[in-house]
Structure formats: C-alpha cells, structure tokens
C-alpha positions in Angstrom: 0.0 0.0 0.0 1.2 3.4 -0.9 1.5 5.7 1.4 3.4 8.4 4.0 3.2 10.4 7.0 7.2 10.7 7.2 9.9 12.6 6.0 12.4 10.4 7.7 10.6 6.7 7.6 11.4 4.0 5.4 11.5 5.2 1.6 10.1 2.1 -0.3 9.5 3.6 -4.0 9.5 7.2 -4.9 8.5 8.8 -8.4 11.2 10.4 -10.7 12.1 11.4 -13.9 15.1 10.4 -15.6 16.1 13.5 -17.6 15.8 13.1 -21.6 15.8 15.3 -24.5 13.9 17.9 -22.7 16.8 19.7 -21.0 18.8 20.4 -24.2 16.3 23.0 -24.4 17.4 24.8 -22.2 20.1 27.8 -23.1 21.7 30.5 -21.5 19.6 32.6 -23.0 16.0 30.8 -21.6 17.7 29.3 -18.1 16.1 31.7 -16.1 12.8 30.6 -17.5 13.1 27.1 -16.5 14.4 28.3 -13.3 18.2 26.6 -14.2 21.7 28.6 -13.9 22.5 27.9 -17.4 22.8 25.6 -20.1 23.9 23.0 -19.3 25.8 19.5 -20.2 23.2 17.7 -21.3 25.3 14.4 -21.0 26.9 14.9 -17.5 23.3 16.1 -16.5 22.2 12.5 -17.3 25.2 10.7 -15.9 25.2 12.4 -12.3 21.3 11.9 -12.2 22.3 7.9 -12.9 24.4 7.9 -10.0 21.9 9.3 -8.2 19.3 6.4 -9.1 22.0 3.8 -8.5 22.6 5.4 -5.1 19.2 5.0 -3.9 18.9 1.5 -4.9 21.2 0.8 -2.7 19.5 2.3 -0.1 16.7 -0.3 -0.5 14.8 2.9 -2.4 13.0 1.9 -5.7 13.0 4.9 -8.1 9.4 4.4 -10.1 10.4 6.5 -13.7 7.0 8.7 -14.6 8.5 7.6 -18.4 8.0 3.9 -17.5 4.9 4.3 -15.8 3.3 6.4 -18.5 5.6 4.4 -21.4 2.3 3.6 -23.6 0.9 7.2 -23.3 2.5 9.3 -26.5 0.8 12.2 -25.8 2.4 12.5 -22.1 6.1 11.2 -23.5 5.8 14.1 -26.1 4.7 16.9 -23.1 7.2 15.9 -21.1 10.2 16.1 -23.8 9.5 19.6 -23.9 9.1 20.3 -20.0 13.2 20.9 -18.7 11.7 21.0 -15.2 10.0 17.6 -15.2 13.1 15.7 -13.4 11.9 17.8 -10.2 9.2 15.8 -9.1 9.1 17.0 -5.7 7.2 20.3 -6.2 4.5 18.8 -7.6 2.7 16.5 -5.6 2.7 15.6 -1.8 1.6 12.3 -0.6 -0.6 12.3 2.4 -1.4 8.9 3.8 -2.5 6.7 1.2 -3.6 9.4 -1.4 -1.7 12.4 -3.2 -2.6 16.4 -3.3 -1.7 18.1 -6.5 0.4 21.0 -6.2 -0.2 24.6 -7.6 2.8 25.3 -9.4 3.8 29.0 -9.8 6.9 29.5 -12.9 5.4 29.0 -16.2 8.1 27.2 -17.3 6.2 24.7 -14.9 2.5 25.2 -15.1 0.3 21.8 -16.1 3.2 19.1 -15.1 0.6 18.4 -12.5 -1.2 16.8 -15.2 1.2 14.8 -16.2 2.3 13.9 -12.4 -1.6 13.3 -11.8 -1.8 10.3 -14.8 1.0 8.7 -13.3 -0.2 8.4 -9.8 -3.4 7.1 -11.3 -1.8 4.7 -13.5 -0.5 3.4 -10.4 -3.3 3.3 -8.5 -2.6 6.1 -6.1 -6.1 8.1 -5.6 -5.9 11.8 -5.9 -7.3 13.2 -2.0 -6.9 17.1 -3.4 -5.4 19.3 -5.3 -4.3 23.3 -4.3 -6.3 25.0 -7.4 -4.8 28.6 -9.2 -4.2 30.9 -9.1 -3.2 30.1 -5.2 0.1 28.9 -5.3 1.9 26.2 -3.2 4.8 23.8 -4.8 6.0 20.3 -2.8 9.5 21.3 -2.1 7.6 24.1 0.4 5.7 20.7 2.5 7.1 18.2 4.9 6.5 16.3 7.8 7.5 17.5 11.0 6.5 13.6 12.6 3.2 11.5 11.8 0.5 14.1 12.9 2.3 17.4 12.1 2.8 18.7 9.0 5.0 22.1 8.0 4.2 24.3 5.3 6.8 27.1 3.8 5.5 30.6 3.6 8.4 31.6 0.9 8.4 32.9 -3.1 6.5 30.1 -4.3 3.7 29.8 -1.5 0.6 32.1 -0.8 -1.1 31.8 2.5 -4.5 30.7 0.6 -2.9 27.9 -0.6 -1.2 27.1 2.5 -5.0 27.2 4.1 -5.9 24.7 1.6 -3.6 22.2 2.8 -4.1 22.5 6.2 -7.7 22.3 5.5 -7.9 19.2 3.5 -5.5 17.6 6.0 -7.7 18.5 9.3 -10.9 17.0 7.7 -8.9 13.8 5.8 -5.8 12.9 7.7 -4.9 11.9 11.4 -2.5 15.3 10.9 -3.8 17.7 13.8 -1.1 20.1 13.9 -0.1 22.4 11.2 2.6 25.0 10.9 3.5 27.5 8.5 6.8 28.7 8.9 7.0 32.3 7.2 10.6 32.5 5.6 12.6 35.4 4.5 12.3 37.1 1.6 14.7 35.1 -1.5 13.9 31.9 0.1 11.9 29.3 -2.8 11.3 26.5 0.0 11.5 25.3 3.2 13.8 22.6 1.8 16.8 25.1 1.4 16.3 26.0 5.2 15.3 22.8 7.4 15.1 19.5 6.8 13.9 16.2 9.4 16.6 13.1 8.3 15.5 11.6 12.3 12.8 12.2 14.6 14.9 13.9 17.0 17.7 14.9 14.1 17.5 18.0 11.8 19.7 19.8 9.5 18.7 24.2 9.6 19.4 27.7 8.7 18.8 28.7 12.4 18.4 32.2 11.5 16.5 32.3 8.7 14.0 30.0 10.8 13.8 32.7 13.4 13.6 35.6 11.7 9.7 36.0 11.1 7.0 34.6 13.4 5.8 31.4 12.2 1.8 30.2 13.0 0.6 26.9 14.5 -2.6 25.3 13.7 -4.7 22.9 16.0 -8.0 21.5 15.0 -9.6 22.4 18.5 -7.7 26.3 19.3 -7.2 29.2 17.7 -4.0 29.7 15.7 -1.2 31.3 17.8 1.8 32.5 16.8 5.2 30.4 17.8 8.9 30.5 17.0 9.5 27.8 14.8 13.1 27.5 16.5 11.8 27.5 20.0 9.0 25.1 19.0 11.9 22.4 18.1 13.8 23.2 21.6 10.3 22.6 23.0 10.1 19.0 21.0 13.6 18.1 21.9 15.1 18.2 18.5 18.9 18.4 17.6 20.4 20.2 15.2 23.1 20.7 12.7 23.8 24.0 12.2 24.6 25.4 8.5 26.3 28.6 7.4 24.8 30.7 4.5 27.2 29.3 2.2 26.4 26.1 2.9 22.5 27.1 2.7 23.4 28.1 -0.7 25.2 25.0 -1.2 22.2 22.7 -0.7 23.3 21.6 2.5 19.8 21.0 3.8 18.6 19.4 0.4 19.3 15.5 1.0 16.9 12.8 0.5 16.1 10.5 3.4 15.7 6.8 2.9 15.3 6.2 6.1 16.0 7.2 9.8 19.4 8.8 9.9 20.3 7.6 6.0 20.5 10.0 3.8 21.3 10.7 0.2 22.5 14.1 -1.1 25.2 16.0 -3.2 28.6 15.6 -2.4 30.2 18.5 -1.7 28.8 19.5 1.7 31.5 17.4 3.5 31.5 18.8 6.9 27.6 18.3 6.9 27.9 14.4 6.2 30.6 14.1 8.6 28.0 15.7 11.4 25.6 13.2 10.3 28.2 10.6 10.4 29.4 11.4 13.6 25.9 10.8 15.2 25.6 7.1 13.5 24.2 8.2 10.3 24.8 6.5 6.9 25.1 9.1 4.0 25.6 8.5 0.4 26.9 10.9 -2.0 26.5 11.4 -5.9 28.4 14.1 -8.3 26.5 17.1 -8.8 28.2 20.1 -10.8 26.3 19.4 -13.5 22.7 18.9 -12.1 23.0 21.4 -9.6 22.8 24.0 -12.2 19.0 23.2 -12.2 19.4 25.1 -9.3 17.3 22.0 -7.2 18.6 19.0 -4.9 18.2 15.6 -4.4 15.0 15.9 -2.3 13.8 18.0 -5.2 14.3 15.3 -7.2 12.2 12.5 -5.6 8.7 12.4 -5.3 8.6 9.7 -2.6 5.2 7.5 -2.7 5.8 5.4 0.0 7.0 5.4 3.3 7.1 2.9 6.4 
C-alpha cells in the first residue's frame, strides 16, 4: 500500500524522472525561464542523475520513472520532452497517507506538469485526495512532515497563505494530521527545503536564522492559531540540530533525501555536513552534482517519494 506520513521513515518507492531530451532546451539565454543557472551538459546532466538512481537503490529505495509508468501514453512522453523542469518531481505532488494532493505550481516554465504527475499516480493506483487549485500557489519542495501528525508548510516565493490554508484544510478534515505550521521564511527563500530538513525524529539539519527571523503560526484543530517560533517550537520537541552557514545554505546543504532514519542521500560536496551526520551514527551517500545542480534544485527536489514505512 502506498503511502506516507514521514519525511524520515522508510523510503520504499519514490516517483522520478530520468532526464531526456527535454533539457537540451534549455540555453543561456531561456535558463532563467526554466528556473536553471544555465545551459547545461546535457550528458553529465544525465550521468550524475544515474548515480543518483543507483545510489538510492542501494539504499533499498526503488526509483518508479514517470516515463516507464506512462511508457504507452505518447501524448504525455511528447509533453514531457518539452518540459526541462519535469526531473523535479518533488514540487509537484505531496503524498498524504494513502492518497496524493496536487500541487499549484507557480513558474510557467512549470504550469500543467501536474497533469502529467496526476496520470502517473493514477496509472499506479494512487487516488488523488486534493489538489491546491490557481491561481493560489503552493509547490512540494515548500511541504514536509515534522512527525506523523504534524505537518510544516513554507511561507516563501513560491507559496501564498490561501494555498497554505488549503492544505491544512484538506489535511484537518482527511488525515490523522492535527497540527499544522507554517513557517514564514525570509524574503529570496523558494522553499522550506533550502532552510530545514527532518533526516531523524529527533535529528534535523537548519538555517537557524532564517527560521527565526519571522513569526511562524501553528494550527490545531480544536484552538485558535497562535503564533510560535518555529526554533523554539523544536527546543520545546527536543530536536537536535546541525547548524549550517549561509554558504552552505546556498550550497544545498539542507537538500538530502532521506531513505530512512538517519540515512540519507545528497550532493557531495557539503562534506563537513555528512561528517556531522556521520558522527551521530548516520549512513550518508553521496553522488556528483556540478552538472545537475545548475537546475538550481537538490536531491529531495528530485524524488517524489510514494511510499513510506
């Protein structure tokens, strides 16, 4: 059964696209469009992002390709080899229990992938619970899970706080989720990926001060919402951390993928951050990323995961 309440539990499968023709579209003249650096090598591109599938195989991860999943759909194949942004599967649907919500995407370079994301799902039997509908805006790299009944929404660039309100909604009245926060970012900040991410359920890897420095809100189903200090609120809940710098920030030092408790996957060149992992009986495996990380994403913006234990 598909399904997850985790950001940390066992990763079973997780949906993906392999990158094809689509991102030899992109040029330095259209990158910013697509949201990407630059052009880019089209064949390193594909090579790291191998690595990267090998690497969570080993892990015990099955990556689930949207191109195998939708192989006898021409129609989709021919969308997607013109969509540079498909490989980041992440921001465009969340799963939530044993069902998916759609994500509201706001670049045009990625309007409608939803679509696309939404026959896949289908194909594989996942039932659609919601979807956050336009012009509200809300993408899946902005969503996590804080543990198995709270869930954390980024109020950042690509998030509006009607969207946000959709979420929470639909999760109050569908899921065993009866705390929500949204954590209200600074200015420049595109998700709540970039600035905290859960890899144990007392472990986390943060931007300390960008957490702190708006007021985030919690949500209860039974009180009003108050506001908290989303760094205070994980002193209160006991939670480690491992502190990053701005340049590491920059350097996707929160972005790993978790494929289970304290096992991570991520880019290889935030060395002092896998040794802090390391050091506290973590298992973390690393891929080459010059190449990919001019799409300007991570490996949790990569991975779409669609089941967790």
């Amino acid at each position: 059964m598909y399904q997850s309440f985790s950001s940390y539990g066992r990763l079973k499968k997780v949906l993906m696209h392999s990158p094809g023709k689509e991102i030899e579209l992109v040029t330095n003249a259209n990158a910013k469009c697509f949201n990407y650096s630059g052009k880019v090598n089209a064949k390193l591109f594909r090579s790291d992002y191998q690595i990267f599938l090998e690497k969570l195989a080993e892990n015990g991860t099955e990556p689930v390709l949207i191109t195998d999943v939708l192989k006898d759909d021409k129609e989709a194949l021919e969308y997607i080899s013109r969509r540079p942004n498909m490989v980041y599967t992440r921001d465009i649907a969340v799963m939530v229990g044993h069902g998916a919500v759609l994500m509201s995407l706001l670049l045009k370079g990625r309007k409608l992938d939803e679509m696309i994301v939404e026959k896949a799902l289908k194909k594989l039997g996942i039932p659609i619970f919601g979807r956050i509908t336009p012009p509200n805006v809300l993408e899946g790299g902005g969503v996590m899970f804080f543990d198995e009944h709270t869930m954390l929404a980024g109020l950042c660039d690509r998030a509006d706080e009607k969207a946000i309100g959709q979420l929470k909604d639909f999760a109050f009245k569908n899921t065993k989720i009866d705390r929500f926060i949204m954590i209200t970012t600074p200015e420049g900040t595109i998700h709540i990926d970039g600035l905290f991410m859960m890899i144990d359920r007392k472990l986390a890897i943060a931007s300390l001060p960008d957490l702190e420095f708006y007021p985030s809100l919690l949500f209860t189903k039974k009180e009003p919402p108050k506001p908290i200090w989303f760094t205070e609120f994980l002193e209160e809940n006991d939670i480690e951390i491992i502190e990053i710098s701005a340049k590491e920030r920059d350097n996707a030092a929160t972005n790993y993928i978790a494929t289970g408790p304290l096992e991570v996957v991520g880019y290889d060149f935030n060395r002092r951050v896998h040794k802090e992992i390391e050091k506290r009986g973590g298992k973390v495996s690393t891929f080459p990323a010059r190449e990919l990380f001019k799409g300007r994403g991570g490996p949790h913006c990569m991975t779409c995961p669609i089941w967790r234990e």
